[in-house]
C-alpha positions as CSV (number, residue, x, y, z in Angstrom):
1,X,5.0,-15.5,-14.9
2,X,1.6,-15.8,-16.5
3,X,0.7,-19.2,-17.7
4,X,-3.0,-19.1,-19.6
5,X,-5.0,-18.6,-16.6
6,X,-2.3,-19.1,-14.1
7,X,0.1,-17.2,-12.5
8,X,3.3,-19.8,-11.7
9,X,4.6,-19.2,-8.6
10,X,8.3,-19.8,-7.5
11,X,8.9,-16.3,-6.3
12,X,5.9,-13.5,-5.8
13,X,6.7,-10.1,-6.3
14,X,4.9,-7.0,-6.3
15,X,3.5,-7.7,-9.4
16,X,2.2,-11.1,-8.8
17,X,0.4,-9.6,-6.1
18,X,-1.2,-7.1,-8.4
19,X,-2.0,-9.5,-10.9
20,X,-3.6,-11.6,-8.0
21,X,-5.7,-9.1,-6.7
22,X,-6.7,-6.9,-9.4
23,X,-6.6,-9.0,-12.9
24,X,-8.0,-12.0,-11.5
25,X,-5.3,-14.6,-12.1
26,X,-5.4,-17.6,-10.7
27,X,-2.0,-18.9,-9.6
28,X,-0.5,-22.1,-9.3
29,X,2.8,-23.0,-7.1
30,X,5.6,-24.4,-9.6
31,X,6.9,-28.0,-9.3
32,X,10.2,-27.5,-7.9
33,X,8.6,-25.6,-5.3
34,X,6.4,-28.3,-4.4
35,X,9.2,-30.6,-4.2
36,X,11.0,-27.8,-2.3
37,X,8.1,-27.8,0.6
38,X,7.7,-31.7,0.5
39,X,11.8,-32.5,1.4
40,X,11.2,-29.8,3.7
41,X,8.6,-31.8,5.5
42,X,10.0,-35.1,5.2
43,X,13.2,-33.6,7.0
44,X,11.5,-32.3,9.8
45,X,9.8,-35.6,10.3
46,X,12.8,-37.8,10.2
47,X,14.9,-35.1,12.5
48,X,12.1,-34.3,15.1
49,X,11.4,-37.8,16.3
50,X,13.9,-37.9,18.9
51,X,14.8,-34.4,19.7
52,X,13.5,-31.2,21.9
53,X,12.3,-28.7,19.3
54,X,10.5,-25.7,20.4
55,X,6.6,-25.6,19.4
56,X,6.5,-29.2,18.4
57,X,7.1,-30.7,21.7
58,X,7.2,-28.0,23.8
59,X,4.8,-24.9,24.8
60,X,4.8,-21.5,23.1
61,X,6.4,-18.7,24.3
62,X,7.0,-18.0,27.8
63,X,5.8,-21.9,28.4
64,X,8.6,-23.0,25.9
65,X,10.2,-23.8,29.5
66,X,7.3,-26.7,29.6
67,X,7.5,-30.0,27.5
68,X,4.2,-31.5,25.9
69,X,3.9,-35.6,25.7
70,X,3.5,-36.9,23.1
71,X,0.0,-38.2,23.1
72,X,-0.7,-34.4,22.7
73,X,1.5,-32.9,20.3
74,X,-1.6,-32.5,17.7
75,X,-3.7,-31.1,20.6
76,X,-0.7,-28.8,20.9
77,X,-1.2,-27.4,17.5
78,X,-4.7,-26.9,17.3
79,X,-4.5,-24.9,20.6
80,X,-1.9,-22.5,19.3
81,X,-4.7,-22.0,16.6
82,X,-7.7,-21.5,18.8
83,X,-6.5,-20.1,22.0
84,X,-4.9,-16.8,19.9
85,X,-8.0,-16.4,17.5
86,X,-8.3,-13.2,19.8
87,X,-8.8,-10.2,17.5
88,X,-11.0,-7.1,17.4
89,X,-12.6,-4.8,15.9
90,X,-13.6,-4.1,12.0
91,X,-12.6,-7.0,9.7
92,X,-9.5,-5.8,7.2
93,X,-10.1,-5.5,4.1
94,X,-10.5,-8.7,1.2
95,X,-7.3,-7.3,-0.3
96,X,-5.5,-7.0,2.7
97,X,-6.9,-11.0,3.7
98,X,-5.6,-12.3,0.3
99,X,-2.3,-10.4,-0.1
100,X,-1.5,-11.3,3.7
101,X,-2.4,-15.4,2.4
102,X,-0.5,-14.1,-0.4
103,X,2.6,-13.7,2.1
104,X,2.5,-16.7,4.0
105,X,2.4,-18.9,0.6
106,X,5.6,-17.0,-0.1
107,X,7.3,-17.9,3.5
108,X,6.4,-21.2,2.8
109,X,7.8,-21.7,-0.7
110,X,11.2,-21.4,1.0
111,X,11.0,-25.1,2.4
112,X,11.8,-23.3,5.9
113,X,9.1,-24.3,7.7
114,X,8.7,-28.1,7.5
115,X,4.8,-27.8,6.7
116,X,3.1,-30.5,4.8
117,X,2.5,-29.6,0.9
118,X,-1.5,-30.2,1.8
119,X,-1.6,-26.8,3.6
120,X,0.4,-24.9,0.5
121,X,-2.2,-26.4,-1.6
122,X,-4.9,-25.0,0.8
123,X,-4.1,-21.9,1.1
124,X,-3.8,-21.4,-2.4
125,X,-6.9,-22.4,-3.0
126,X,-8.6,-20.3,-0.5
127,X,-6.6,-17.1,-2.5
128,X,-7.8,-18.6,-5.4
129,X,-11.5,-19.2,-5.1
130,X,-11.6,-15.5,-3.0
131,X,-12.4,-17.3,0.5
132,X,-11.7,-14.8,3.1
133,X,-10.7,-15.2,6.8
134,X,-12.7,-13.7,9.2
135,X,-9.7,-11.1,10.5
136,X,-9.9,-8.6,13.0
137,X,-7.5,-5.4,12.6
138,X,-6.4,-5.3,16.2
139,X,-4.5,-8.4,18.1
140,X,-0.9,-8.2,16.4
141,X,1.9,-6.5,18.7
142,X,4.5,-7.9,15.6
143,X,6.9,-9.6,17.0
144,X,6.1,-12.9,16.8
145,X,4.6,-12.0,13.6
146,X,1.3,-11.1,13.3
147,X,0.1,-14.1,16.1
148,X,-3.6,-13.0,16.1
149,X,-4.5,-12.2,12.6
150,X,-2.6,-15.2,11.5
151,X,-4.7,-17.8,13.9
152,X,-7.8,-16.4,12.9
153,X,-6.5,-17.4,8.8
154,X,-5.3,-20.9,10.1
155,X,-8.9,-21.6,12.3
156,X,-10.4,-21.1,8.9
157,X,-7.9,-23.8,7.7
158,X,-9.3,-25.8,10.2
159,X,-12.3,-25.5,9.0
160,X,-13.7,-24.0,12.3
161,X,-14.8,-19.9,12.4
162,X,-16.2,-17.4,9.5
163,X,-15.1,-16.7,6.1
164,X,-16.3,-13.8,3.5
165,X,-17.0,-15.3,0.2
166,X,-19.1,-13.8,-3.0
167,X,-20.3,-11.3,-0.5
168,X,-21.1,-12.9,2.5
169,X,-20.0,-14.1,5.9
170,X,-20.4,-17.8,6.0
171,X,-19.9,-20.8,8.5
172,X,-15.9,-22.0,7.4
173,X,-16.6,-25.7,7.0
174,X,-20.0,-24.9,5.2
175,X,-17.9,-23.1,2.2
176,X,-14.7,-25.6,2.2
177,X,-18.1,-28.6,1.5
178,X,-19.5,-26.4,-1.0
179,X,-16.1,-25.8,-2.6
180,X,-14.7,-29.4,-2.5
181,X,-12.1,-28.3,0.4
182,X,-10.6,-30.8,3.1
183,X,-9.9,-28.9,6.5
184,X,-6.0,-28.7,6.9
185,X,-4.7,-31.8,8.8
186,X,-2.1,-31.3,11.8
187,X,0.9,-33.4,10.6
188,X,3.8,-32.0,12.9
189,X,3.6,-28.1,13.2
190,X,1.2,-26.7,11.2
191,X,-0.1,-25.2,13.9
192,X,2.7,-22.7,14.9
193,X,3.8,-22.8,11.3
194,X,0.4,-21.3,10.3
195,X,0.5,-18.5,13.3
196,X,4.4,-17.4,13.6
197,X,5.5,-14.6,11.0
198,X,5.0,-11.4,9.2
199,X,2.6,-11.9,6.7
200,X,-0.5,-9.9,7.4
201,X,1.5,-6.7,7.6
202,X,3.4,-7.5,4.7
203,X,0.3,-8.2,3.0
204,X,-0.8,-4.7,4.1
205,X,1.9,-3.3,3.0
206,X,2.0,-4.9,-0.4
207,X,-1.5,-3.3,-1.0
208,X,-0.5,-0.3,0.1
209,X,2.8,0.0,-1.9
210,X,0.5,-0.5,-5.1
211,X,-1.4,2.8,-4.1
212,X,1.1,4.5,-2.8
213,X,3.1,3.9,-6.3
214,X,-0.7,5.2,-8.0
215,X,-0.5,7.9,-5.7
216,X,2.4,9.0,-6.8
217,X,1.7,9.3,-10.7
218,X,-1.4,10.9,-9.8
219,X,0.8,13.8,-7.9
220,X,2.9,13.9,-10.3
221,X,0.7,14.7,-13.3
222,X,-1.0,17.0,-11.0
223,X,2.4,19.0,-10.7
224,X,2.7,19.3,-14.2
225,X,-1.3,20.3,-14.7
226,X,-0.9,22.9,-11.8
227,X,1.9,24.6,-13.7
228,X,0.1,24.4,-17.0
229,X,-2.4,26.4,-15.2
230,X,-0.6,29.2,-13.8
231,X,1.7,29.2,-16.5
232,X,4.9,28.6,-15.6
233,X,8.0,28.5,-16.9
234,X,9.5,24.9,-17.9
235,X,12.9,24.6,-16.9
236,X,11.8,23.8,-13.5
237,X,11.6,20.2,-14.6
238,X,14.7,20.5,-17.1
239,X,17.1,18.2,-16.6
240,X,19.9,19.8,-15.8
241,X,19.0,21.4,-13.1
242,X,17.5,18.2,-11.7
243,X,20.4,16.3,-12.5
244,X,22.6,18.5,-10.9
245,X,20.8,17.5,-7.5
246,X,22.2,13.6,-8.4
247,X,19.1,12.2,-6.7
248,X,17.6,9.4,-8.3
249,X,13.9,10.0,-7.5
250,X,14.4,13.7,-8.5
251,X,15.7,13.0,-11.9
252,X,13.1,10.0,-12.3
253,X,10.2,12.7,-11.2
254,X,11.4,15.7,-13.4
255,X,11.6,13.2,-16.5
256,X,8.5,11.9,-15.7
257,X,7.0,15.3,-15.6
258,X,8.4,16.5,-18.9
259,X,6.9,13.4,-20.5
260,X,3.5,14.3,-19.2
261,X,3.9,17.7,-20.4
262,X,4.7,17.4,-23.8
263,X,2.2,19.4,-26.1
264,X,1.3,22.0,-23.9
265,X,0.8,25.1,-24.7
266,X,0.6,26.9,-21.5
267,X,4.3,26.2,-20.7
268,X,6.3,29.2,-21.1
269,X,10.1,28.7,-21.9
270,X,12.3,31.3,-20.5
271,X,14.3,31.7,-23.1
272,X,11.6,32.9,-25.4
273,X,11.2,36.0,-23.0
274,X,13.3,36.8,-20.1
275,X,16.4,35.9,-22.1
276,X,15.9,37.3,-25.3
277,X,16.9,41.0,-25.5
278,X,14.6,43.6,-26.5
279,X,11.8,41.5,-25.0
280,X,8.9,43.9,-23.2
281,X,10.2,41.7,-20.1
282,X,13.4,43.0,-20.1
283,X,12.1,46.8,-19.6
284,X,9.5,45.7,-17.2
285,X,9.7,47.1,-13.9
286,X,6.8,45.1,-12.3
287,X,6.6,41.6,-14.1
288,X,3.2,40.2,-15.4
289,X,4.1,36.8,-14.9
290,X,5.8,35.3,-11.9
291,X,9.3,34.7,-12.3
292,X,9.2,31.5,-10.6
293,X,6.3,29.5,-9.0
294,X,5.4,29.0,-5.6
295,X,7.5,25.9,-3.8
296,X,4.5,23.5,-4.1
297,X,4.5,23.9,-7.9
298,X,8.4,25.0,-8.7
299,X,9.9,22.2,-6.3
300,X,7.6,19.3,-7.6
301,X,10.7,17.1,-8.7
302,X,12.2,18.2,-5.2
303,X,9.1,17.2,-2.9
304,X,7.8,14.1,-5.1
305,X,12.0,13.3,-5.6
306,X,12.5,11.3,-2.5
307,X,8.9,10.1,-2.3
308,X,9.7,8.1,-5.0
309,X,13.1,6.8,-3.6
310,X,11.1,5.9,-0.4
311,X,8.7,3.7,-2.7
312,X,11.9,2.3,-4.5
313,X,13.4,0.8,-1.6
314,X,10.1,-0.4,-0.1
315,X,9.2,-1.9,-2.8
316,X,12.4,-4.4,-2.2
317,X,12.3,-4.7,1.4
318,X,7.9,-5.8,0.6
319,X,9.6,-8.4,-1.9
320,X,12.0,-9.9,-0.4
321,X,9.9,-10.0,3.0
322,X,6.8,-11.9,0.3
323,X,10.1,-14.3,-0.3
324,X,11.2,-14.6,3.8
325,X,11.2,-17.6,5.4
326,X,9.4,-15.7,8.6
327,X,9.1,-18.4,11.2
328,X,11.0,-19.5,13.9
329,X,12.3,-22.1,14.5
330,X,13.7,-22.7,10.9
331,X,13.8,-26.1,9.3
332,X,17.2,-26.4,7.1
333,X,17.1,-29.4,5.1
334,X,20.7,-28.1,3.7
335,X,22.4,-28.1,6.8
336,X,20.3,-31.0,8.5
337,X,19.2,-28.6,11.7
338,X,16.8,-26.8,13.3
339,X,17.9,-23.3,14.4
340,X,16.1,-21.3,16.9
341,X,15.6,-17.4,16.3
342,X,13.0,-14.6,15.7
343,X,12.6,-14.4,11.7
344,X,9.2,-13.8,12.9
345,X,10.0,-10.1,13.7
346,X,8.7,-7.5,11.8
347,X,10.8,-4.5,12.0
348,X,11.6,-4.4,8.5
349,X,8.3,-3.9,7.5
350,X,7.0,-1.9,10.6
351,X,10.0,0.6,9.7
352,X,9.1,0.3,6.0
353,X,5.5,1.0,6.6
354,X,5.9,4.0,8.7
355,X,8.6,5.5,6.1
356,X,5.7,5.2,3.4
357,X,2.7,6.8,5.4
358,X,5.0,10.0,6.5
359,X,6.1,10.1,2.6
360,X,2.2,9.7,1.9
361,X,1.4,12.3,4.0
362,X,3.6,14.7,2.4
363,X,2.1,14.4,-0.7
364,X,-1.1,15.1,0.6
365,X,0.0,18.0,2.0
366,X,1.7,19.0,-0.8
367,X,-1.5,18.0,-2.7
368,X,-3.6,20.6,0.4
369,X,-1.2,23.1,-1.2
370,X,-1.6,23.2,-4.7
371,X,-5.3,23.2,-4.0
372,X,-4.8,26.3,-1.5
373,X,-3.1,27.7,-4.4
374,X,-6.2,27.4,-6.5
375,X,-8.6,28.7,-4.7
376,X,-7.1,31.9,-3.3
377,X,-7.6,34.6,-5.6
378,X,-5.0,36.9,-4.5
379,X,-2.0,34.5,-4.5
380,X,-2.9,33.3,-7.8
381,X,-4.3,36.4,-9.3
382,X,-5.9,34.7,-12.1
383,X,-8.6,33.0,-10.9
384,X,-11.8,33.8,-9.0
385,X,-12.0,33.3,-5.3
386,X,-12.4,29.7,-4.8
387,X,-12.7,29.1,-8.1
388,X,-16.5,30.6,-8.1
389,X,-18.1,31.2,-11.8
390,X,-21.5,32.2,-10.0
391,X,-22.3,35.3,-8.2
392,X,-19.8,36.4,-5.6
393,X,-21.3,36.2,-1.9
394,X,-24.5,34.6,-3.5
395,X,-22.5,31.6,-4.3
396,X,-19.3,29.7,-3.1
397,X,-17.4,27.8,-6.0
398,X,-15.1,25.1,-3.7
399,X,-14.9,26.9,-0.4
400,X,-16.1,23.8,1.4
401,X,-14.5,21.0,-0.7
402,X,-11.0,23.0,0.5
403,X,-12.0,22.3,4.3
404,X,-12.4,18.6,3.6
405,X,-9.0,18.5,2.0
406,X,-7.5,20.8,4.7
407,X,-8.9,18.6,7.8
408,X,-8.1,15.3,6.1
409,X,-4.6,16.7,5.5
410,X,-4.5,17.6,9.2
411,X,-5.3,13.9,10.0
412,X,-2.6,12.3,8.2
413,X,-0.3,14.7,10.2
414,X,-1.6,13.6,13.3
415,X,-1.0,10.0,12.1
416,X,2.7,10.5,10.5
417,X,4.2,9.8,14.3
418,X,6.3,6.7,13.8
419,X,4.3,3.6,14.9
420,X,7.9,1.7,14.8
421,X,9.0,3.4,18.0
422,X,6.1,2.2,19.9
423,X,7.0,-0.8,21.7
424,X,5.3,-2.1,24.4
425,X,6.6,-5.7,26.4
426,X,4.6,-8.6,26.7
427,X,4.2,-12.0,26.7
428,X,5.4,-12.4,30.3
429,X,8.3,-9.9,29.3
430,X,9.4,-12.6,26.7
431,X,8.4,-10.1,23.9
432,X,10.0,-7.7,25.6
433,X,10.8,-5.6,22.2
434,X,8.0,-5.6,19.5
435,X,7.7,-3.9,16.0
436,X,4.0,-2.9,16.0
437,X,4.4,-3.6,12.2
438,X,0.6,-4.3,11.5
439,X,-0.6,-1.5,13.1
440,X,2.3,0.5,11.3
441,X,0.9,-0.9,8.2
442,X,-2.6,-0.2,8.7
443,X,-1.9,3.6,10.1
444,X,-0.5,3.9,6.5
445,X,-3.4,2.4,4.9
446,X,-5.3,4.9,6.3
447,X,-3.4,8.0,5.6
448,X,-3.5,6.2,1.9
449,X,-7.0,6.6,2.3
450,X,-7.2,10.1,3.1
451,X,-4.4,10.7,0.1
452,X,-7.3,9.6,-2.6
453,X,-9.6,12.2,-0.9
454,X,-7.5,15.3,-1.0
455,X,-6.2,14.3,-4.4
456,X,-9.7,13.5,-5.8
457,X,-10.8,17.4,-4.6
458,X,-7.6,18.8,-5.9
459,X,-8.6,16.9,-9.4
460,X,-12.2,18.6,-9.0
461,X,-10.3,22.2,-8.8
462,X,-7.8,21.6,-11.4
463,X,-10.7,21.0,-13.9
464,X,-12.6,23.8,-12.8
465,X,-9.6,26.2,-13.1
466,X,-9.1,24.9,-17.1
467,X,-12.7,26.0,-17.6
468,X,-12.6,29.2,-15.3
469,X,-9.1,30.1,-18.0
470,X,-11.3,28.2,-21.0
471,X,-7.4,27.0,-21.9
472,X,-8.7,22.8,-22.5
473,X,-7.4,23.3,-25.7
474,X,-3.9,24.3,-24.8
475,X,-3.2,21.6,-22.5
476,X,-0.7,18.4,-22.5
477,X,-2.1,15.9,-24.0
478,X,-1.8,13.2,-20.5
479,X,-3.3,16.5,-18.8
480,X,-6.0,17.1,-21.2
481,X,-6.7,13.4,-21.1
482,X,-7.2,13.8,-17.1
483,X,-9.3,16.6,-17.7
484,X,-11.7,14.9,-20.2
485,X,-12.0,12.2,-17.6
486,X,-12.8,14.4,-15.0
487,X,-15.5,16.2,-17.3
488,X,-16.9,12.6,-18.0
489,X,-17.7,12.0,-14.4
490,X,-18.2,15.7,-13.3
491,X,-20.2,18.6,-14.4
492,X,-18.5,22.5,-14.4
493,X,-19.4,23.9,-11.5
494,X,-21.6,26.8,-12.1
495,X,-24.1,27.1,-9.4
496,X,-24.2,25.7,-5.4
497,X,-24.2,21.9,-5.2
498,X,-23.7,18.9,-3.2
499,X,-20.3,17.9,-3.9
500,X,-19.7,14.4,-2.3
501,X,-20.9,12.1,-4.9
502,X,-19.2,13.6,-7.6
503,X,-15.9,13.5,-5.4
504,X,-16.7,10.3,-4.6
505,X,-17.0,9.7,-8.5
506,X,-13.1,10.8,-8.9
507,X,-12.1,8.5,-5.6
508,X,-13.2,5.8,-7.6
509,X,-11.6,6.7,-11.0
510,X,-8.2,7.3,-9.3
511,X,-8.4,4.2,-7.5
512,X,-8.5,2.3,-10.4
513,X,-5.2,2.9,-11.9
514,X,-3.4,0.3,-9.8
């Protein structure tokens, strides 16, 4: 909930992480929570002072077998930190960085961990202020959560590594002085606490359910502007006929559709021709007007249906995953013990993730469609070949823009195999069945990546076809907005031209809508 400039945080949902991200709220972890972490803590230290508990006085992993004395239990924590600091490649994203911080706040608002309050209150204000882990995308096999990406947060709590803030990379220590920020002190496992869980791919995937969801609305008022275009009859988002189908996400998608399409004019109703006797229709032999649309356009509510239900439920597996107490073991203050497990496992999201990249990649392919639709002149038979208002074999309309969309749709095929199936063992055989959920998260990032671009193109076609048919005018009134948006960044297309920065221009613009 929004408090002035504050979010309060006892739970985070999907929403909180919007707000966080892309409103600029500050947030601020409620009292009770505090208390919450601070009995969890004070539990931990009474119970662990004479008892074996894994990764506060023994090694990690396969050297679990292995006890530490206790002259270097602290020792023990900082090496967990600095010894798995072991990614490559690019750096993620800022989003991704803050929404995975994001995460790992939220696993330790559950007083399951036994962390001191100090490094709740750090990691907030490192989301807060925008300070940025240095975090490689590869290093996380999932399993024991996201082990790499997750040191390479906590040896920035540690004030040791690089950080990206207003812009920069920066010595760690040198920002935390400049911001007022005391390195995180090692109280009893902090360390392994800071390291063990899913909270970088659930961070991902956060980000990406908030684009996905975007995504989605911006297919779905693209199936209503396509059949505005070819004018088609209505009833093929009536609802009857989607209720009938009893889906949830079909009905959702078809009422969604017939909100963006009221005050058209392009719609045809069926009943105001085939239907009605004495109509020229009915003693057609060869009818002008298709009787029903293509699949990609007639079976919108059918195709974006269950894209929608696959959003639905992510969207409550991301939540209650930004609410988990991922770490292992887990400190019960209820029950007075310490259980031993592997919360830190990230199936849930890895399977999650891979549902919503192969439900992205069908809508760009239904997007790839829609488009192909457009620009051939003799399945449409209404508009000129590749939408071209200039000279016919002196010029080229969208021919080339159609080959970007095409390959980039061919991409996200390539990348809708199932990360979640792609275990490999490790760890001395101890991780002998991982979830690969962060690379599952990032493989859909990028096929949400390529989804923007095919969409933007298809948005560049759609606004050439209204001014190929000069029908603005007779358009919905969400569709006619689209179009004047599109107009504001774009010029009609009336003679050869570079296209990229003007599809780039649209990128942007649909981006924004989260």
């Amino acid at each position: 909930m929004f408090y002035g400039y504050f979010v309060l945080i006892m739970r985070i949902d999907i929403n909180s992480v919007r707000n966080i991200l892309y409103s600029g709220q500050k947030f601020r972890i409620e009292d009770d929570a505090q208390k919450i972490i601070a009995a969890s803590y004070a539990f931990l230290e009474r119970f662990a002072s004479d008892k074996i508990i894994y990764g506060i006085n023994t090694g990690f992993g396969p050297m679990a077998q292995w006890r530490v004395e206790d002259e270097h239990l602290r020792e023990l924590q900082y090496n967990i930190i600095r010894s798995h600091a072991t990614g490559m490649g690019e750096p993620l994203d800022d989003c991704f960085i803050l929404a995975g911080m994001i995460a790992r706040v939220g696993s330790f608002l559950q007083g399951k961990s036994g962390v001191h309050p100090q490094l709740v209150s750090l990691l907030t204000e490192f989301i807060n202020r925008g300070i940025c882990p240095y975090i490689p995308k590869h290093g996380s096999v999932g399993a024991s959560g996201d082990l790499v990406q997750l040191a390479h947060i906590a040896l920035c709590l540690i004030g040791e590594g690089k950080v990206h803030y207003k812009g920069a990379w920066r010595n760690t220590k040198e920002v935390m002085d400049e911001c007022g920020l005391r390195p995180m002190h090692i109280h009893i496992r902090e360390g392994l606490s800071c390291t063990n869980g899913t909270s970088v791919m659930t961070g991902i995937s956060a980000v990406n359910l908030l684009h996905a969801e975007n995504l989605l609305h911006w297919a779905t008022l693209a199936a209503v502007w396509m059949n505005e275009i070819v004018g088609s009859y209505d009833d093929l988002m009536a609802a009857p006929l989607n209720k009938s189908r009893r889906h949830p996400g079909q009905i959702f998608i078809a009422e969604q559709m017939r909100t963006m399409s009221k005050g058209s004019k392009r719609l045809m109703k069926r009943e105001n021709t085939l239907y009605v006797a004495g109509d020229e229709a009915q003693n057609a032999k060869v009818f002008k007007n298709k009787v029903q649309a293509y699949y990609s356009l007639r079976c919108a509510p059918q195709i974006l249906g269950p894209i929608y239900d696959t959003l639905a439920y992510s969207r409550s597996v991301i939540e209650d995953e930004l609410n988990a107490a991922s770490d292992n073991p887990i400190v019960d203050p209820e029950t007075e013990n310490v259980y031993h497990g592997g919360n830190f496992h990230g199936d849930y999201i890895s399977l999650e993730a891979d549902k919503m990249k192969i439900a992205m990649v069908r809508l760009a392919m239904v997007s790839e469609r829609q488009l192909n639709y457009l620009c051939h002149d003799r399945i449409n038979g209404i508009l000129p070949p590749f939408l071209n208002t200039g000279t016919l074999g002196l010029n080229y309309g969208i021919q080339a823009c159609q080959f970007t969309a095409t390959s980039t749709t061919a991409e996200c095929q390539t990348l809708a195999m199932p990360n979640y199936v792609h275990s490999i063992p490790n760890n001395n055989d101890n991780q002998d069945i991982v979830s690969m959920g962060t690379n599952s998260a990032e493989l859909c990032a990028q096929v949400i990546d390529n989804c923007y671009q095919v969409l933007s193109i298809l948005y560049l076609a759609m606004a050439q076809a209204v001014d190929c048919l000069s029908i603005a005018d007779r358009l919905a009134t969400a569709t006619k907005e689209q179009y004047d948006a599109i107009r504001f960044l774009t010029p009609t297309i009336t003679e050869d031209t570079p296209f990229y920065e003007d599809l780039a221009k649209i990128e942007n613009y649909l981006r924004s809508n989260i």
